[in-house]
C-alpha positions in Angstrom: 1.5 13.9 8.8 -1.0 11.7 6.8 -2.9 13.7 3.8 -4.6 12.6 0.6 -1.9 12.2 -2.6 -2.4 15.3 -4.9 -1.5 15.3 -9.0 1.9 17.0 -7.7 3.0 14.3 -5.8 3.0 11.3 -8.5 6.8 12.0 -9.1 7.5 11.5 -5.8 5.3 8.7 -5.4 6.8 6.5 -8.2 9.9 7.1 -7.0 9.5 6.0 -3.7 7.5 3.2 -4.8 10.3 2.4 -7.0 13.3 2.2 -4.2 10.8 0.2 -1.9 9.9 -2.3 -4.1 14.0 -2.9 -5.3 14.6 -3.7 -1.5 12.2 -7.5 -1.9 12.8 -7.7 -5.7 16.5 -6.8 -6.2 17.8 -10.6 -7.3 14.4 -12.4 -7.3 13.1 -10.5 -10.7 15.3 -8.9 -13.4 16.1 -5.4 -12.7 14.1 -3.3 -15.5 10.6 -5.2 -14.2 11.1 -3.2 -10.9 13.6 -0.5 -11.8 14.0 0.7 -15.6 12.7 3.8 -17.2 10.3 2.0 -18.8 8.7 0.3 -15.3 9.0 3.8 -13.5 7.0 5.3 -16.5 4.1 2.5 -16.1 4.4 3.3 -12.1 3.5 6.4 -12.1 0.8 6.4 -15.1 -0.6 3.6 -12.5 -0.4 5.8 -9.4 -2.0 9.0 -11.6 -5.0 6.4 -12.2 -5.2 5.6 -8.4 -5.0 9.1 -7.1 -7.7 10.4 -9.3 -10.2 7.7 -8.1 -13.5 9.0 -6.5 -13.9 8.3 -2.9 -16.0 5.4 -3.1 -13.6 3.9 -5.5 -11.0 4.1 -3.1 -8.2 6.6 -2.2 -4.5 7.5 -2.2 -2.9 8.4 1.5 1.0 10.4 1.5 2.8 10.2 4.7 4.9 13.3 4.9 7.5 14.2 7.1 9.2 17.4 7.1 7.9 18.5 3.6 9.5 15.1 2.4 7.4 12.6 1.3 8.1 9.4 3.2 5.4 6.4 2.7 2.1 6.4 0.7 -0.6 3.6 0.6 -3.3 3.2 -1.7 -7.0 1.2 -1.7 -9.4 0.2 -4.1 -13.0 -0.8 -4.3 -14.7 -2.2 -6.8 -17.5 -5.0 -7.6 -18.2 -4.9 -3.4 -14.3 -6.0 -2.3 -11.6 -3.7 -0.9 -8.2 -4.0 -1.5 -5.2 -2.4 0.0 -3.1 -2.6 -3.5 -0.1 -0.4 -1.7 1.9 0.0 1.3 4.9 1.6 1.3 7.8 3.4 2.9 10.5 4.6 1.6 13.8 2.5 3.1 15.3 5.2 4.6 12.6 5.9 7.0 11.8 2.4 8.0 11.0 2.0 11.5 9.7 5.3 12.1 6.1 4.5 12.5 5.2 5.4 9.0 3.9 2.4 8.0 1.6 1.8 11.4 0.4 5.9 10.5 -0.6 4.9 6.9 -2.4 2.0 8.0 -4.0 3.5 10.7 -5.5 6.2 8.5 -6.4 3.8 5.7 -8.3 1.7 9.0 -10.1 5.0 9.7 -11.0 6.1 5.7 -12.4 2.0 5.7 -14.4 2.2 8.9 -16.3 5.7 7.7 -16.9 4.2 4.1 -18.3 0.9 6.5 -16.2 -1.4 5.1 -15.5 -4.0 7.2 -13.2 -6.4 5.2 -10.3 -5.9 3.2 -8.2 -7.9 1.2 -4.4 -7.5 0.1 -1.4 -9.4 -1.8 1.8 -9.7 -0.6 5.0 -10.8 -2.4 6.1 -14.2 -1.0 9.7 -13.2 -0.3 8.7 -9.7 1.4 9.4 -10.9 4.9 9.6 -7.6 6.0 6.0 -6.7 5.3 4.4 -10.1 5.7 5.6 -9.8 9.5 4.2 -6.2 9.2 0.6 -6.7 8.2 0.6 -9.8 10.6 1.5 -7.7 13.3 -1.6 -5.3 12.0 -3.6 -8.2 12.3 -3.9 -9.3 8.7 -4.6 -13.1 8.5 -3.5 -15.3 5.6 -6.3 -16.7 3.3 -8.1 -19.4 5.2 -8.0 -21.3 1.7 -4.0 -20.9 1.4 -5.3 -19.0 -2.4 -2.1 -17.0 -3.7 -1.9 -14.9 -6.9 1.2 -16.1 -8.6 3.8 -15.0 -6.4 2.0 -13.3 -4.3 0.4 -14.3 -0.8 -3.1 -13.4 0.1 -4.1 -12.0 3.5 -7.4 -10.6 4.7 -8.0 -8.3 7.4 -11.3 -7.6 9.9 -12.5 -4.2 9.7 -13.4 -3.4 13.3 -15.3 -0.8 14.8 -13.4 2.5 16.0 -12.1 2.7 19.5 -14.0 3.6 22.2 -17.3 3.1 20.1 
């Protein structure tokens, strides 16, 4: 099931975010930038900002499975550009579908707000997702622009199905 993040579920979610994110920066980035107390506290005060955004600023999305919760995304607009700033799934329920479900339903809040391009970053050494948002048809920036470490990739908005 796919629902909008409530205030109850930013333990959760910075937890989750948490063990994703150690799976592409375990040994690239020292362990308290992605892991320490410290990090999970700045997480989740990030992720209490996000889920409180109106709905024109963007929104927070929970997959849930079972009561557990098992992925969460997040989007953002502001100054006229979208961004998807999180995808994610926690590792033990990778290659469930999670990840196509929270796209899908962010690809459905985008298309009812009319927004018809959105941007994203992706870390350079996450294979995993990079083959992922390729296969959701997210195309790399046609300038080759990056953010630091961090690839950029656009995606077309299209119309819904059957429309």
């Amino acid at each position: 099931m796919i629902r909008t993040a409530r205030p109850a579920d930013l333990d959760a979610i910075a937890a989750l975010h948490t063990r994703a994110r150690a799976t592409y920066y375990r040994g690239r980035i020292p362990e308290e930038s992605h892991g320490g107390a410290a990090e999970l506290a700045c997480t989740r005060e990030g992720w209490s900002r996000a889920v409180t955004r109106t709905g024109t600023e963007g929104g927070v999305l929970c997959a849930e499975r079972d009561g557990e919760l098992t992925g969460v995304a997040a989007f953002r607009t502001d100054g006229g550009e979208t961004t998807l700033t999180q995808l994610h799934v926690d590792p033990v329920h990778w290659r469930r579908g999670t990840g196509a479900a929270l796209h899908e339903a962010c690809l459905d809040a985008w298309r009812r707000a009319g927004i018809r391009r959105v941007r994203l970053e992706v870390y350079e050494h996450n294979l995993r997702a990079q083959a992922f948002y390729a296969r959701q048809g997210w195309l790399p920036d046609p300038a080759g622009a990056q953010a630091g470490s961090h690839r950029i990739l656009w995606l077309a908005v299209g119309e819904p199905s059957g429309e």
